[in-house]
C-alpha positions as CSV (number, residue, x, y, z in Angstrom):
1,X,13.2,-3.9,12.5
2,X,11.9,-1.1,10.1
3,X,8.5,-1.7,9.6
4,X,6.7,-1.6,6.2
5,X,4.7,1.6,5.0
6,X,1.6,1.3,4.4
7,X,0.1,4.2,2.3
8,X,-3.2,5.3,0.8
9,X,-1.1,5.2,-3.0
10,X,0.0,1.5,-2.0
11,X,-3.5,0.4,-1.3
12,X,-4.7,1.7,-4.2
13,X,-1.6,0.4,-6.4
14,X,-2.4,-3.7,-4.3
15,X,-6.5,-3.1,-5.6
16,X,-5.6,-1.7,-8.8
17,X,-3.2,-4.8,-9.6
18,X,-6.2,-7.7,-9.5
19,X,-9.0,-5.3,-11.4
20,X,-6.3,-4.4,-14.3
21,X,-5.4,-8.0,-14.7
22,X,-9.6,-8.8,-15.3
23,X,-10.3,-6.3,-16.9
24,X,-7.9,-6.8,-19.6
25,X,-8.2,-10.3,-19.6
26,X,-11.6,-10.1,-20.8
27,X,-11.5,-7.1,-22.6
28,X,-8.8,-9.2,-24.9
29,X,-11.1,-12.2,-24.4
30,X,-13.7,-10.7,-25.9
31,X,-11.8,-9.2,-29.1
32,X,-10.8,-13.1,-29.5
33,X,-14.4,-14.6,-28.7
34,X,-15.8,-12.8,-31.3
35,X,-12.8,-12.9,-34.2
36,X,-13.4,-16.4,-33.4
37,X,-17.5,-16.2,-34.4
38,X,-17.0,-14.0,-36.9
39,X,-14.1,-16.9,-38.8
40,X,-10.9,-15.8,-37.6
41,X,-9.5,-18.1,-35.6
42,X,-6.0,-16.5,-35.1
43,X,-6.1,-15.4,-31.7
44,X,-7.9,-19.2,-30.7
45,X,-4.6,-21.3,-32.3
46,X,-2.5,-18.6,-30.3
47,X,-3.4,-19.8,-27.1
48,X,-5.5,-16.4,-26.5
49,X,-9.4,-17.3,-26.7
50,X,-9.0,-17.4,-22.5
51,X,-9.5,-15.2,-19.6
52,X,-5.9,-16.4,-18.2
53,X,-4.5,-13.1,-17.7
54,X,-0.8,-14.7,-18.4
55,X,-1.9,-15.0,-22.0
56,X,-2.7,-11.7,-22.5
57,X,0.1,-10.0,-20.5
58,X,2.7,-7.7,-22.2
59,X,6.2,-7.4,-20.2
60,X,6.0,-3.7,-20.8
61,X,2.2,-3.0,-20.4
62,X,1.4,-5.1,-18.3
63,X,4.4,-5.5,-15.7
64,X,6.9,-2.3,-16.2
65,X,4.8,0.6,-16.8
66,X,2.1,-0.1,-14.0
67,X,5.4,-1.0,-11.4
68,X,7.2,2.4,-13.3
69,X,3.9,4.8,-12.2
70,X,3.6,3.8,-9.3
71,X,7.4,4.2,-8.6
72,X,7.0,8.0,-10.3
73,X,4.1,9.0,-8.8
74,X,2.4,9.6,-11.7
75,X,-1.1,8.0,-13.1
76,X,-1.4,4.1,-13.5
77,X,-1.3,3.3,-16.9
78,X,-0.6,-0.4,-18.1
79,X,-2.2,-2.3,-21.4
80,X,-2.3,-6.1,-22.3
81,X,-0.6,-7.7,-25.4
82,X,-3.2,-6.8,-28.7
83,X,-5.2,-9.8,-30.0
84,X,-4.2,-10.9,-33.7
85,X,-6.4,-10.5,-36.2
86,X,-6.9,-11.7,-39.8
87,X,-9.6,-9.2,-41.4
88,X,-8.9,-11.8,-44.5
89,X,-11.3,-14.6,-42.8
90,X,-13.9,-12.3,-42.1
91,X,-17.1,-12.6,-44.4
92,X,-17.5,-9.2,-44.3
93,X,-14.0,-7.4,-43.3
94,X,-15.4,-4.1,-42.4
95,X,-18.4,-4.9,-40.4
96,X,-17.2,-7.7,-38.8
97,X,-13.5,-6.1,-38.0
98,X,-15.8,-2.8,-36.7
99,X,-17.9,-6.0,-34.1
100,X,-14.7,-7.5,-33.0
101,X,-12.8,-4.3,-32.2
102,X,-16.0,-2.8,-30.5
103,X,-15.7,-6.0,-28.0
104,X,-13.3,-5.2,-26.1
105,X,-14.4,-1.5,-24.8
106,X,-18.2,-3.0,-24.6
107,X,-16.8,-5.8,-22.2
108,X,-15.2,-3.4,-20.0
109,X,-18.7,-1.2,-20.0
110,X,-20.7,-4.6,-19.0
111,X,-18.0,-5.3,-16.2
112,X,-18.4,-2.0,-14.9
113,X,-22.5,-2.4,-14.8
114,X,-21.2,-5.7,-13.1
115,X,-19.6,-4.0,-10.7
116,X,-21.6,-1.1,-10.0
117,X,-24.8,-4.0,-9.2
118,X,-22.2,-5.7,-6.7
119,X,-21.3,-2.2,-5.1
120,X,-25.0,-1.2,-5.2
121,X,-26.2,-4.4,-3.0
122,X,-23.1,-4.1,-0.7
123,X,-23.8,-0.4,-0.1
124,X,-27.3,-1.5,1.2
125,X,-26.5,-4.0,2.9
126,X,-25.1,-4.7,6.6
127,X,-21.2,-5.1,4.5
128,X,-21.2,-1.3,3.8
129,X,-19.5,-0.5,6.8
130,X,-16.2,-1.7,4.9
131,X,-14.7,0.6,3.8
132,X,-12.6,-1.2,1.7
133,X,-14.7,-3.5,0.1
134,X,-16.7,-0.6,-1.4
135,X,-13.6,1.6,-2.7
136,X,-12.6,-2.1,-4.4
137,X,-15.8,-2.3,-6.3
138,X,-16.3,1.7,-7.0
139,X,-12.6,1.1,-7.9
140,X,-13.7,-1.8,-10.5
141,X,-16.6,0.6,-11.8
142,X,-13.6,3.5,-12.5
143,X,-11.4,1.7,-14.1
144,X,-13.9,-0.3,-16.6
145,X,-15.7,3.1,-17.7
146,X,-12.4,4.6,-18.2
147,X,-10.9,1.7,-20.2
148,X,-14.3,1.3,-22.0
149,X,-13.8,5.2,-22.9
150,X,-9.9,5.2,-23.7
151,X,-10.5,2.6,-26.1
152,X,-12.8,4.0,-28.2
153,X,-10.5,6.9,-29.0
154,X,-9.6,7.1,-32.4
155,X,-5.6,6.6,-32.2
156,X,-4.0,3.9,-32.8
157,X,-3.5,1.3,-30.9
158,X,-6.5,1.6,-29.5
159,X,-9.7,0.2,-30.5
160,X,-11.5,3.3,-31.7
161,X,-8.9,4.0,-34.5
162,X,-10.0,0.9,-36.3
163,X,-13.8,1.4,-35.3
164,X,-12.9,4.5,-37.1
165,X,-11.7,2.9,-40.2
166,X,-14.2,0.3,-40.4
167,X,-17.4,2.6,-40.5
168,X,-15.7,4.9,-42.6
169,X,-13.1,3.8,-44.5
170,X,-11.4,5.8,-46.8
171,X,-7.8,7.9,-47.7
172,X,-7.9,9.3,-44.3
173,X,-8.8,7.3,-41.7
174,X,-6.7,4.6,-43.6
175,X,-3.7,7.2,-43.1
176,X,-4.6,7.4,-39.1
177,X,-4.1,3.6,-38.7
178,X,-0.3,4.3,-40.3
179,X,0.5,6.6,-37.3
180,X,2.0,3.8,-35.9
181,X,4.9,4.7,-32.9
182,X,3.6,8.2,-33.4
183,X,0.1,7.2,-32.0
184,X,1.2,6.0,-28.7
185,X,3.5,9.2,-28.4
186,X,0.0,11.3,-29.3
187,X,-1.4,9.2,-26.5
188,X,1.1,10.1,-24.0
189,X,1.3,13.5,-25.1
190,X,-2.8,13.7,-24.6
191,X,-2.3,11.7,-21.0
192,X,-0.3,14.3,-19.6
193,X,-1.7,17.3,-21.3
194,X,-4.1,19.6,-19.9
195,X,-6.5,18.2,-22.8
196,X,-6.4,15.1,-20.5
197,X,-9.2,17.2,-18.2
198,X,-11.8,17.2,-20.5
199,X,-11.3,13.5,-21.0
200,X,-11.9,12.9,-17.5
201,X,-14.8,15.2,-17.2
202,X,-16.5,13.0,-19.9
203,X,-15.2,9.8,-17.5
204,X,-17.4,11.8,-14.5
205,X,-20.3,12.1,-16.6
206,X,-20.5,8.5,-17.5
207,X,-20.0,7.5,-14.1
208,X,-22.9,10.1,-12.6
209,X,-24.8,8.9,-15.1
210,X,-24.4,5.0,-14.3
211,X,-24.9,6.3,-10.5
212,X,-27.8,7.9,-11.4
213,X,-29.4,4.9,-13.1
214,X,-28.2,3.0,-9.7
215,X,-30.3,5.0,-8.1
216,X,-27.8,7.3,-6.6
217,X,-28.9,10.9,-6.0
């Protein structure tokens, strides 16, 4: 019998799987929590004011493209299914659009303080001798900053692109939320760029930063 293969990629694809579904659950939680304050109930009568990560799960996003990367080799990239919402029942449509889409990235930043406390006490404590457990919460910290970051770039479909729009809304930025298809293939083509560098040097900084703060040297 051929035994199973256990590599360092696989581990990191079975830790990845459990954080991604969190985070985006209540990163899409929050957009919905706070539509939801703010008068839109939309998402709610959708079924997707909830942290069940099956509500918020996109065949392609969620399912495909993380299975696809780690099947090519390349980075893991996966998204949930956008939260609906109707700027129409907002009091104020541009500040309170600008709140709801600012949610999501600021959830992920608190989850990643969450999880930099939780790998702070285990690292001095008597657990820190696993390995594992520490690389799953430093994992948790990673990915939250980085998804709290990606967001906030302005191109749609991401959040920053109608953060953009909201605090500054005019001809132009009102042209960059038309992009559309073409946005997600800028995306990609930024991804695998060698632009994509200085994107994760600004990653490193936040996390030194966060480290530092943790009281990290």
């Amino acid at each position: 019998m051929t035994g199973i293969h256990i590599t360092a990629k696989l581990i990191s694809f079975i830790s990845f799987l459990p954080l991604f579904f969190i985070s985006i659950s209540i990163h899409e939680f929050a957009h919905a929590f706070v539509a939801n304050m703010k008068g839109d109930d939309t998402a709610k009568n959708l079924g997707r004011l909830t942290l069940n990560p099956f509500k918020h799960a996109d065949l392609f996003g969620t399912y495909i493209m993380p299975l696809a990367s780690l099947a090519s080799g390349f980075a893991l990239i996966g998204w949930a299914k956008p939260v609906p919402v109707n700027r129409s029942k907002f009091k104020d449509p541009y500040k309170d659009d600008a709140l709801v889409s600012a949610a999501g990235p600021v959830s992920n930043l608190i989850l990643a303080i969450i999880f930099l406390i939780l790998f702070t006490i285990v690292f001095h404590s008597s657990l820190n001798s696993s390995k594992y457990v520490l690389n799953f919460l430093w994992y948790g910290v990673f990915l939250n900053v980085f998804l709290f970051a990606f967001n906030l770039i302005p191109i749609p479909p991401l959040d920053g692109s109608f953060i953009l729009f909201d605090l500054f809304p005019n001809a132009y930025t009102a042209q960059i939320l038309k992009l559309g298809l073409y946005g997600s293939i800028i995306l990609m083509f930024l991804i695998y760029s060698p632009l994509w560098s200085y994107f994760m040097n600004f990653i490193n900084l936040i996390l030194s930063l966060l480290l530092k703060i943790a009281g990290f040297n």
